[in-house]
Structure formats: structure tokens, C-alpha cells
PLY file of the C-alpha trace (Angstrom):
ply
format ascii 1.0
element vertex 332
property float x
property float y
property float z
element edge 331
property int vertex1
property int vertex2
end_header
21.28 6.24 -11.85
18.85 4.25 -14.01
15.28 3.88 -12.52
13.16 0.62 -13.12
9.74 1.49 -13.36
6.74 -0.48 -12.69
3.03 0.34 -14.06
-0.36 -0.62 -12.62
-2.45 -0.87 -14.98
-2.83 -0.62 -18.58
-5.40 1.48 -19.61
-5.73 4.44 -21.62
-3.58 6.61 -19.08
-1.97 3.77 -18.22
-0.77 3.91 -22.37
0.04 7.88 -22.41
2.70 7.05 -18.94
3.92 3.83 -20.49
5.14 6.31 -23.69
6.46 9.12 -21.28
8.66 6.36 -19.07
10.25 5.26 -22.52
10.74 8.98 -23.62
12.45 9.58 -20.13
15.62 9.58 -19.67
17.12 7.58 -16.87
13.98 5.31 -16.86
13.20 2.03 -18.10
10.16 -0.04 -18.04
10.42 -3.69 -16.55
6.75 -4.54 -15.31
2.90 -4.27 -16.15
0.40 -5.32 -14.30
-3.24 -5.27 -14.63
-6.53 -6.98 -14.16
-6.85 -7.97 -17.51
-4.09 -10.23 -18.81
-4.30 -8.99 -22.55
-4.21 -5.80 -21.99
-1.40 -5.75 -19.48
0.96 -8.15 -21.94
0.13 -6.18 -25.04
1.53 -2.98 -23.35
4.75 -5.07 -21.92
5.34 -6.66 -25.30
5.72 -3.55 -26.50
8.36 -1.83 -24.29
10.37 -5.12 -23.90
8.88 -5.17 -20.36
7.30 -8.36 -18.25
4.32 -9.22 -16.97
3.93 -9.30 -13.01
0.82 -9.08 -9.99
0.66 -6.40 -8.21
2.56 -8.51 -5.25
5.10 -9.52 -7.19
5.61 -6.53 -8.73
5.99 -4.93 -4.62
8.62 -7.88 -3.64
10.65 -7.37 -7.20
14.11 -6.43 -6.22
14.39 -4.90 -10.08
11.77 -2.24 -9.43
12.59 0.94 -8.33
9.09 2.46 -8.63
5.27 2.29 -9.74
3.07 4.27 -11.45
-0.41 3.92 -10.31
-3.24 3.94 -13.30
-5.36 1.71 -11.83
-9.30 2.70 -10.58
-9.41 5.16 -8.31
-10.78 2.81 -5.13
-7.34 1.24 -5.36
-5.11 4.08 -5.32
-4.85 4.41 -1.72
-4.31 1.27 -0.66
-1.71 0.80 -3.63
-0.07 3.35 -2.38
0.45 2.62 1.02
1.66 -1.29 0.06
4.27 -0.12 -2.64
5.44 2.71 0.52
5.51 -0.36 2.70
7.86 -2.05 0.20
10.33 0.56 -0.46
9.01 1.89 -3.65
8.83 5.67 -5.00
5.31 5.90 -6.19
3.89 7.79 -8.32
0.09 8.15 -8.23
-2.95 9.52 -11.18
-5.21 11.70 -8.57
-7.14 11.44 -6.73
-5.53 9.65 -4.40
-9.10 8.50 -2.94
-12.63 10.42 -3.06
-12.45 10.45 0.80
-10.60 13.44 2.19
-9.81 10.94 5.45
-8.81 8.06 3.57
-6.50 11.04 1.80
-5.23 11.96 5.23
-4.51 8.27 6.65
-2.66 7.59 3.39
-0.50 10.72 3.44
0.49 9.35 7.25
1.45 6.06 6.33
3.40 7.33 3.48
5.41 10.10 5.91
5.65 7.80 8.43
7.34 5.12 6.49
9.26 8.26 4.49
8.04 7.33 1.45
8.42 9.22 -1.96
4.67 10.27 -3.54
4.44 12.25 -6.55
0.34 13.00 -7.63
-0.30 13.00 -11.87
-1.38 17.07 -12.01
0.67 16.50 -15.24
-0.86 20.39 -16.28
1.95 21.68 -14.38
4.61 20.15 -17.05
2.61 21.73 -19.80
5.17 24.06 -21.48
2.26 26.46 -22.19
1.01 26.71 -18.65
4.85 26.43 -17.14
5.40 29.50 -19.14
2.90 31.66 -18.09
4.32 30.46 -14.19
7.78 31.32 -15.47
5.87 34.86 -16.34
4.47 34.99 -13.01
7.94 34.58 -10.87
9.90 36.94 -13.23
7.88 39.49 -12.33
7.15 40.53 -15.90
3.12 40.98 -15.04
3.14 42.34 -11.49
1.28 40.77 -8.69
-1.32 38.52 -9.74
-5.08 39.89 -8.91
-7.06 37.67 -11.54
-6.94 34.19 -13.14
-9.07 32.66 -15.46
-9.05 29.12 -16.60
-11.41 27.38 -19.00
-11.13 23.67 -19.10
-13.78 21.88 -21.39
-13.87 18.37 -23.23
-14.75 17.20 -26.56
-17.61 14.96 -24.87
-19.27 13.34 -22.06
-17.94 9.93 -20.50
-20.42 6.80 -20.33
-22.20 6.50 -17.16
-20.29 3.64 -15.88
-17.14 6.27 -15.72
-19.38 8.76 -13.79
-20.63 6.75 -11.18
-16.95 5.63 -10.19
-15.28 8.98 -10.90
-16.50 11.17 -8.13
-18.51 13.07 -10.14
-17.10 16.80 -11.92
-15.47 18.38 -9.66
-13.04 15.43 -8.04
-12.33 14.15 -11.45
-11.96 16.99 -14.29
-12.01 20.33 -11.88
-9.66 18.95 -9.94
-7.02 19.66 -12.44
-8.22 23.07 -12.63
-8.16 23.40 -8.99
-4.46 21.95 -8.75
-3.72 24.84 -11.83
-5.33 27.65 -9.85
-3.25 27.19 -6.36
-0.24 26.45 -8.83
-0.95 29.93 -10.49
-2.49 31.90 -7.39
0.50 31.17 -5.22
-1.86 30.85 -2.12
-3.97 28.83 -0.56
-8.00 29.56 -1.48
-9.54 30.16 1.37
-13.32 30.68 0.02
-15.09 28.51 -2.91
-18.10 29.65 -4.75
-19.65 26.85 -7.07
-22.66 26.65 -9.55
-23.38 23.44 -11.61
-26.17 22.27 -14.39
-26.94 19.29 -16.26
-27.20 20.81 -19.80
-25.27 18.13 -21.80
-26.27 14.55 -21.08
-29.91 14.14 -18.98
-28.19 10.26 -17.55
-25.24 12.38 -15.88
-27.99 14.21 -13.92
-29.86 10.99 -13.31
-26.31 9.72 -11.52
-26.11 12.73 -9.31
-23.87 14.81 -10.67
-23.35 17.74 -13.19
-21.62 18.46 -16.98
-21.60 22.20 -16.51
-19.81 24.09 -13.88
-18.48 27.42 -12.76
-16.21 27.96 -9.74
-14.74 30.96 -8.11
-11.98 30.81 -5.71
-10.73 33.64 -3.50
-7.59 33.82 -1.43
-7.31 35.62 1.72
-5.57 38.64 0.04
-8.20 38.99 -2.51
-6.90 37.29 -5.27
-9.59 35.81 -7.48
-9.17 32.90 -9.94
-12.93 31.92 -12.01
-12.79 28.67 -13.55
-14.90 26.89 -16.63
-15.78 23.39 -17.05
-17.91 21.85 -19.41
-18.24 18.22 -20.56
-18.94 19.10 -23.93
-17.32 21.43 -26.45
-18.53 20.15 -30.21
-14.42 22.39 -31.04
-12.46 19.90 -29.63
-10.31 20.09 -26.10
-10.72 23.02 -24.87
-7.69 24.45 -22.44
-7.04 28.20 -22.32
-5.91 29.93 -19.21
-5.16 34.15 -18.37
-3.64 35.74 -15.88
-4.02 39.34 -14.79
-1.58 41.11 -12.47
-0.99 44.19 -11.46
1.57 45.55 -14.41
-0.01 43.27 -17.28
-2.03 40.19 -18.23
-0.35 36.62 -19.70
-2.12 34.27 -21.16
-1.63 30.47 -22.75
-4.45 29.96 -25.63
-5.63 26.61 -27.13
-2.76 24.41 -28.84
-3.55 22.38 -32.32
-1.71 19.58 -33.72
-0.41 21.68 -36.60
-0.17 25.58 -35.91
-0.87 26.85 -39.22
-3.33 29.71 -40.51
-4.61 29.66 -43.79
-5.93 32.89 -44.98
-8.53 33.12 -48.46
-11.11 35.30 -50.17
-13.43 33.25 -47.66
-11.67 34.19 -44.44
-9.14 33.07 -42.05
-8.92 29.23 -41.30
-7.00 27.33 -38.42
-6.69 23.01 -38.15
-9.57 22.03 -35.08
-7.56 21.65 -31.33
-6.40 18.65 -30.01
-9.27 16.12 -29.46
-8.45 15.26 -26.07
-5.92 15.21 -23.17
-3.78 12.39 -24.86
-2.22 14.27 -27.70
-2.84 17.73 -25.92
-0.65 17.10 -22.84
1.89 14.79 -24.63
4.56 16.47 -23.64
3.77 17.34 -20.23
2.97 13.66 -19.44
6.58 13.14 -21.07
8.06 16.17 -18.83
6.09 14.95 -15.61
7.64 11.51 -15.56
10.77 12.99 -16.14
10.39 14.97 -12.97
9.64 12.18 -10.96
12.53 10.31 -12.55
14.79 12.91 -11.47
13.60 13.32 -7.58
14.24 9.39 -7.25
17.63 9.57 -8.70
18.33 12.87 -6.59
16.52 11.90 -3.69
14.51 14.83 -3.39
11.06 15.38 -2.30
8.88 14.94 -6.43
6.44 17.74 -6.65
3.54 17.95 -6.83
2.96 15.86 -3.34
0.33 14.29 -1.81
-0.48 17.43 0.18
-1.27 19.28 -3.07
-3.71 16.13 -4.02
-5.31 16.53 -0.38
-5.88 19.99 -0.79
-6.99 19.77 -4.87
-9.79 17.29 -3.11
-10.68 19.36 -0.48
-11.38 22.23 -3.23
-13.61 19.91 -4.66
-15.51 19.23 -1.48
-16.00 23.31 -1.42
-17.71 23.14 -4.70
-19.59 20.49 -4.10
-20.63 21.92 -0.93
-21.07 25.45 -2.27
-23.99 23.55 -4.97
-25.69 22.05 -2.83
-26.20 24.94 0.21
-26.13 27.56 -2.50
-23.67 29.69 -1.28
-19.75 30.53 -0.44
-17.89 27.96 1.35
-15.29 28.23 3.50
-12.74 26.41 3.10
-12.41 26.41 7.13
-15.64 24.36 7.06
-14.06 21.26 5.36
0 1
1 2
2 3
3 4
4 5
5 6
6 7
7 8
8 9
9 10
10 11
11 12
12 13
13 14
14 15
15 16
16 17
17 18
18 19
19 20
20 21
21 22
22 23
23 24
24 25
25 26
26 27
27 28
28 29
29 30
30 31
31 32
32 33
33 34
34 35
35 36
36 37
37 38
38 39
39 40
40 41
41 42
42 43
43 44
44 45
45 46
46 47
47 48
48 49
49 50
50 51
51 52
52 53
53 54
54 55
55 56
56 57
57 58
58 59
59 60
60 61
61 62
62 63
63 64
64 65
65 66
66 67
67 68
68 69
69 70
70 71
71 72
72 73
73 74
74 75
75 76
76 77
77 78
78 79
79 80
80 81
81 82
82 83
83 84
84 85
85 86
86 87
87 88
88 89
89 90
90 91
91 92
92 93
93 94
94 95
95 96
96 97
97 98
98 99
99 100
100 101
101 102
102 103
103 104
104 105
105 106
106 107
107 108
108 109
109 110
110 111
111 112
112 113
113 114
114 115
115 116
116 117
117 118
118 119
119 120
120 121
121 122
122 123
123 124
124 125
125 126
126 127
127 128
128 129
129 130
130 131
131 132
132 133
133 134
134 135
135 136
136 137
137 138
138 139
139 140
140 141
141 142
142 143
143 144
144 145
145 146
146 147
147 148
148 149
149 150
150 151
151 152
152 153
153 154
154 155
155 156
156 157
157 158
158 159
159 160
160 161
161 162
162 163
163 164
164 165
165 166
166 167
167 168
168 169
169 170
170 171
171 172
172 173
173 174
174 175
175 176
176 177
177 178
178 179
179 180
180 181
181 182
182 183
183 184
184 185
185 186
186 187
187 188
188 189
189 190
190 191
191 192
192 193
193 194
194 195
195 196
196 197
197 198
198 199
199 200
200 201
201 202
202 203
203 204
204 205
205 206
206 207
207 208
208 209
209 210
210 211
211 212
212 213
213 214
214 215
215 216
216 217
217 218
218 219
219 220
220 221
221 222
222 223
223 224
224 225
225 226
226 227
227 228
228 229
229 230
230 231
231 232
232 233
233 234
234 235
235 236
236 237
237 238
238 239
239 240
240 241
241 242
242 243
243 244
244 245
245 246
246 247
247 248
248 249
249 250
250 251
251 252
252 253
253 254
254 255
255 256
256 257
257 258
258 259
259 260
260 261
261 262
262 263
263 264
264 265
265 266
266 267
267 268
268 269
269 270
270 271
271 272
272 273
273 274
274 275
275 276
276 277
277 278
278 279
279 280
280 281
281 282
282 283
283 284
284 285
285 286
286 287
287 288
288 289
289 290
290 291
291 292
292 293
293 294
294 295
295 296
296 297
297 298
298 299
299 300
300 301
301 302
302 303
303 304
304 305
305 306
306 307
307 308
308 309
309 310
310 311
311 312
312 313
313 314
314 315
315 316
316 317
317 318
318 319
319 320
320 321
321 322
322 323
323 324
324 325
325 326
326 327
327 328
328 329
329 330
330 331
């Protein structure tokens, strides 16, 4: 089955999924739409597609599916209209920065039995898949410890925080998706601490550039992550496991994997600069997953659930900085 896909909007991410859907196989690209008229026909022009509103893009009989880019105040209502009209959609998180909203999305969608898929492209990361394939084999026991350090090259302007959600619903998130991905529980307790020690303007706007989180299960497993908005290296992505036979552990990936060794030392090329190249393929590997639950008519993962309870994680933290103390995770 070939599966027309539609894109809202045409922004950076909006770039990185329209290269993925031509990479897939099975999928084509046949609409872009966005608030900006340039931007939208530059991207169609270039993958033979057409540009289309949002509403025409819902009543198209030629569209089998969307991918959401747009800001995150539209996601949730862009999801529920494209569920209305028959489409599978596939959504960037969060799905909104309100955990009801969340919930009265995830609703409409189940009671119209609608298809959702949520972007947490780090599961399609070979890397990180193969320290899960690691996991389920058994090869490292059962897993007591994870560790994940997440940090990027730089700060985003102001005008990005104050419509992000701040650290924790915007770039932890990902880690938080990771560490339920990895754990293979639910957390049940979140411990948080977070400083402004990169950009004074981010603490101005209410929210933090540094953080640490740890997350506890109710059998005791423990998972610590890292986040800060600035590493002057380059995109920094490592994560470790530790179980109870042995330790895995996926380390930072470079556009050329080469080591050059001198009378001066060792030398290695600088990482990836930032999630666009770094999680290429996994943006390429994610659509392809989605692709393939439309054409089998199965159930995409991850859901909508697993972007409810990434949120809700982020609500802990957020919670846990400001009260100074564990959260439970029966509290929000």
C-alpha cells in the first residue's frame, strides 16, 4: 500500500520529516501547508508535492496522513480535526503543555479510533535501539541503573523559550520518553534540581538551562538524567545502562568516525552539531514506522499515552524545583 502524506508546517523539523517521508518506503509526499506561503511552497517544490490549508489538506481524498510540525498550541487541536477526518496522524510532542488538554485529546482520538503516533524519534536511533536490543536479550541482566546525558550545542532565543514550555516539557522530555523506554516501568518518584548558569534572559523568562533529574521506579530501579543548554563540544547524547550481569552503553556519534593518532596525542572530528544530522537516521527510521502501522493497520508506537505520561514526568520535575523535594508521581 502506498501512503500519501501530508505535512503541517515547514519549519526546521518540519525539513528533517519532509527528507525522512521521501527516504521511506511506501510513502510519498503530496501536501505542505504552513503559515507562511514561501516557506511552505519552497519545501513542496522540492518533493514534487502541492501546496494546500490546513482544511483542505483534512477534506483531500489523496491524503492518507499528516505530520504535525506546527507550534505546539496547535498540536492538539490539529490533532483532533485530522482524527475527525479520517487521517493517521502523526504528531512532534508535546502534544499540548496542559496534561488535561493531553487527556481530552487522547479521548477524542480513541473515541473516534484514530491512529496517533508522538515524534520521540530517540527510540529509532540505531545507537539507543541497540542498547534496548541489549536489554531484552538478556545479555546485561536486569537493569538497576541508567544514565542519560542529553546536552545542546547552545541556548534557543527567548522567543522559543517563552512558547516551549520551558526545559523540562521541551528538551527533557525526550530524555524522559528514553528513560521509561529503557527502565521498562513506569517512574513512580521524580527528583529535580535546575539553575540558570548559561543565559541570565532564560532565567528572566522563568525557566532554567541546567538540570538534573532522578527517576525511581517502584522496584528500585534508578535512571539520573543530564541536561544542559550549552555544551561549547557540540550535541551532546550519551546514554549507560547498568544491570545486574553487566553495563551497555551508546557513546557520542560524529559525522566521520575516525581517530587520528600523532606525536601530539590522539585526535577525533567534533560531534554532530545538533539533532538534525545526529538523529538523521532515526527521523528516517521513525517515519518508516509510522508508515508501516498505517499500511498494517496496527496501533504506531510510541502513542499518545507515552506523550501523556513523558508530560506528566515533566510536571514532576517541575514540581520537584519548585517545593524542593521528591515528587510523587501519584500527586500529578
Amino acid at each position: 500500500m502506498a501512503v500519501n502524506v501530508a505535512l503541517l508546517g515547514a519549519g526546521r523539523i518540519g525539513k528533517v520529516h519532509a527528507k525522512a517521508i521521501g527516504a521511506a518506503e511506501g510513502a510519498t509526499l503530496v501536501a505542505v501547508a504552513d503559515a507562511f506561503e514561501e516557506a511552505a511552497t519552497a519545501l513542496a517544490d522540492a518533493y514534487d508535492a502541492r501546496v494546500g490549508s490546513i482544511d483542505e489538506i483534512a477534506s483531500a481524498k489523496d491524503v492518507d496522513a499528516v505530520i504535525i510540525c506546527t507550534p505546539t498550541n496547535t498540536h492538539a487541536n490539529l490533532i483532533e480535526q485530522f482524527a475527525r477526518a479520517g487521517k493517521a496522524v502523526f504528531c512532534e510532542k508535546p502534544i499540548d503543555l496542559s496534561l488535561d488538554r493531553v487527556k481530552s485529546c487522547l479521548k477524542t482520538v480513541e473515541d473516534l479510533n484514530g491512529t496517533l503516533m508522538l515524534g520521540f524519534n530517540r527510540r529509532f536511533d540505531p545507537h539507543f535501539r541497540a542498547v534496548k536490543e541489549a536489554i531484552e536479550s538478556g545479555r546485561i541482566g536486569d537493569v538497576e541503573m541508567v544514565h542519560i546525558t542529553s546536552r545542546d550545542p547552545g541556548a534557543p532565543p527567548p522567543a522559543y523559550i517563552q512558547s516551549s514550555g520551558g526545559i523540562f516539557r521541551d528538551m527533557t522530555i525526550h530524555d524522559f520518553d528514553m528513560a521509561r523506554f529503557l527502565l521498562g516501568e513506569d517512574v513512580t518518584t521524580v527528583y529535580a534540581t535546575a539553575s540558570v548558569l548559561v543565559d541570565p534572559e532564560i532565567g528572566k523568562l522563568g525557566d532554567y538551562d541546567s538540570a538534573t533529574v532522578v527517576l525511581t521506579t517502584a522496584s528500585g530501579k534508578q535512571c539520573s538524567i543530564s541536561n544542559s543548554r550549552r555544551a561549547t563540544y557540540g550535541y551532546d547524547q550519551r546514554i549507560e545502562v547498568h544491570g545486574s550481569k553487566g553495563a551497555v552503553s551508546a557513546e557520542n556519534q560524529r559525522p566521520v568516525s575516525i581517530e587520528i593518532a600523532t606525536e601530539d596525542g590522539y585526535v577525533r572530528p567534533p560531534l554532530h552539531g545538533f539533532f538534525m544530522t545526529r538523529y538523521t537516521d532515526a527521523y528516517a527510521a521513525e517515519i518508516t514506522a509510522f508508515v508501516h502501522a498505517i499500511d498494517q493497520d496496527q496501533s504506531p508506537d510510541p502513542n499518545g499515552e507515552d506523550g501523556l505520561k513523558a508530560l506528566a514526568l515533566a510536571e514532576a520535575a517541575l514540581k520537584s524545583v519548585a517545593e524542593r523535594r521528591a515528587v510523587g508521581m501519584d500527586e500529578i
